[in-house]
C-alpha positions in Angstrom: -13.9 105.8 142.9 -14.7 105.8 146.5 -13.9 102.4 149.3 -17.2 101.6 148.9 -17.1 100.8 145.2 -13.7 99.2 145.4 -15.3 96.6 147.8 -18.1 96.4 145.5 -16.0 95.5 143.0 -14.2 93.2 144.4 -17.7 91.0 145.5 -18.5 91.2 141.9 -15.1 90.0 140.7 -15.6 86.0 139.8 -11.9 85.1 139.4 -13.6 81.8 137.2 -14.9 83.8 134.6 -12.1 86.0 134.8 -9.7 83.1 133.9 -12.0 81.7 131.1 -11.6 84.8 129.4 -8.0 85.2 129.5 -6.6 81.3 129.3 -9.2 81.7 125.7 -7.9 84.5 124.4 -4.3 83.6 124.8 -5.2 79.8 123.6 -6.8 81.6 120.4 -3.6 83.6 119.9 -1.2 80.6 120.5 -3.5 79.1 117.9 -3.5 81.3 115.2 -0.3 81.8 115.1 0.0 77.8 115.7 -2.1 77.1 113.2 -0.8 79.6 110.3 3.2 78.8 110.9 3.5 75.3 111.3 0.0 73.1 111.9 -1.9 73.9 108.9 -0.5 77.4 106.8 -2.2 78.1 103.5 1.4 77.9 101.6 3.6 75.0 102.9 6.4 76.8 104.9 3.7 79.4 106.5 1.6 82.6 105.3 1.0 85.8 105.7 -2.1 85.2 107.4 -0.5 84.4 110.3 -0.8 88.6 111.3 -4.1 87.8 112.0 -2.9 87.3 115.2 -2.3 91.1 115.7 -5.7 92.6 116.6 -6.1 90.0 119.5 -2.9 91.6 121.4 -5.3 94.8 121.1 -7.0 94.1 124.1 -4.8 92.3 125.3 -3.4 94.8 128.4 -7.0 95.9 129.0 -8.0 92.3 129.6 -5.3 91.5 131.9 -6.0 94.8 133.9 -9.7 93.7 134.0 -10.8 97.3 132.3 -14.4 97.1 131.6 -14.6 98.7 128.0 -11.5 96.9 127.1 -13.7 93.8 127.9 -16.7 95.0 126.2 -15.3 96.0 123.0 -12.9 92.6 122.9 -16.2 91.0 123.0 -17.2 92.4 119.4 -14.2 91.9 118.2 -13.7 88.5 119.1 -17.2 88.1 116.8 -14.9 88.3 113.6 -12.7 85.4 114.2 -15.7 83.1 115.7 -17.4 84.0 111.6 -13.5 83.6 109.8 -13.5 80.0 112.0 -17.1 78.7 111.2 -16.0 79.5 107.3 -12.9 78.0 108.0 -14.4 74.9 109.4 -16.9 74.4 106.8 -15.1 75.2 103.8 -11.3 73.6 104.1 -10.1 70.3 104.7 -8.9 68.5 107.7 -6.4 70.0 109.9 -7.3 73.3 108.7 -11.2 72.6 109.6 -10.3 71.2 113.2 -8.4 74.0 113.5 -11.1 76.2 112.5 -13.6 74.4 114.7 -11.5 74.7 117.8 -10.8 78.6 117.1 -15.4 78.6 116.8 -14.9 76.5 120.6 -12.2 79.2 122.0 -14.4 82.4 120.7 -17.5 81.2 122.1 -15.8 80.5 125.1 -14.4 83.8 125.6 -17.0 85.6 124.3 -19.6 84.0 127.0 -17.5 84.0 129.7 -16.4 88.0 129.0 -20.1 88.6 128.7 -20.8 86.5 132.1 -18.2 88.4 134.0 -19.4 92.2 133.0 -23.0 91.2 133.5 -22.8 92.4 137.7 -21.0 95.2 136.4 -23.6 95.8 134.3 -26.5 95.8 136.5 -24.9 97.5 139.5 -24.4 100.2 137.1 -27.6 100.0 135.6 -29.0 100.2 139.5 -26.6 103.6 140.2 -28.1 104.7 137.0 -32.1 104.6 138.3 -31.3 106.1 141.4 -29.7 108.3 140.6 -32.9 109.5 138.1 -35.7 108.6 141.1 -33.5 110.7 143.5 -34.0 113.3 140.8 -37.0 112.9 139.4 -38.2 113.2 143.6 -36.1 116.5 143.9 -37.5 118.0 140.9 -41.4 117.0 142.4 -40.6 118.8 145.9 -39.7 121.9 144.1 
């Protein structure tokens, strides 16, 4: 990576979104573990479902080191607790289901603001990527 794209980087860089993503996907892990132990377990005393904690610390270094693919795959993931808290919130009682409906709130947050953030990234790179094929494509022609 040259000065050039480190500077580029750092214009595309919106410390907002940045922050949305992370204060979400901490506030989602506080919350399932939260909400499994102590708010609203399945078995009084807590449950084993409180592990389901365990694939959000996945990307969890990636995110915090602002890794692209980290954030991109995070993004899909983050799809499987925003369906377990829609079923949540529609099929259990109250707390569970205002638990449920705030884990739906903290997903869609950090899946929107993830997606927000990369989209620069995405473009700039989508720009590199045509042209670089024009420059070729113009090569190729004089030859």
């Amino acid at each position: 990576m040259s000065a050039v794209d480190t500077r580029d980087d750092a214009a595309l860089h919106s410390p907002l979104l940045y922050r949305l993503s992370i204060a979400s996907l901490l506030a989602l892990i506080v919350l399932s573990i939260a909400w499994e132990w102590f708010l609203a377990p399945l078995r009084p005393g807590g449950s084993w479902l409180i592990v389901k904690f365990l694939p959000l610390l996945l990307p969890l270094r990636g995110m915090l080191t602002r890794n692209r693919y980290t954030m991109q795959w995070s993004s899909m993931l983050i799809l499987l607790y925003f369906t377990e808290g829609v079923v949540r919130a529609t099929s259990d009682r109250a707390p569970s289901s205002w638990l449920a409906w705030c884990e739906v709130a903290l997903t869609v947050l950090f899946f929107f603001a993830t997606i927000f953030y990369l989209r620069p990234y995405k473009r700039r790179a989508r720009a590199q990527t045509r042209t670089q094929a024009d420059a070729a494509a113009s090569t190729q022609a004089r030859h």
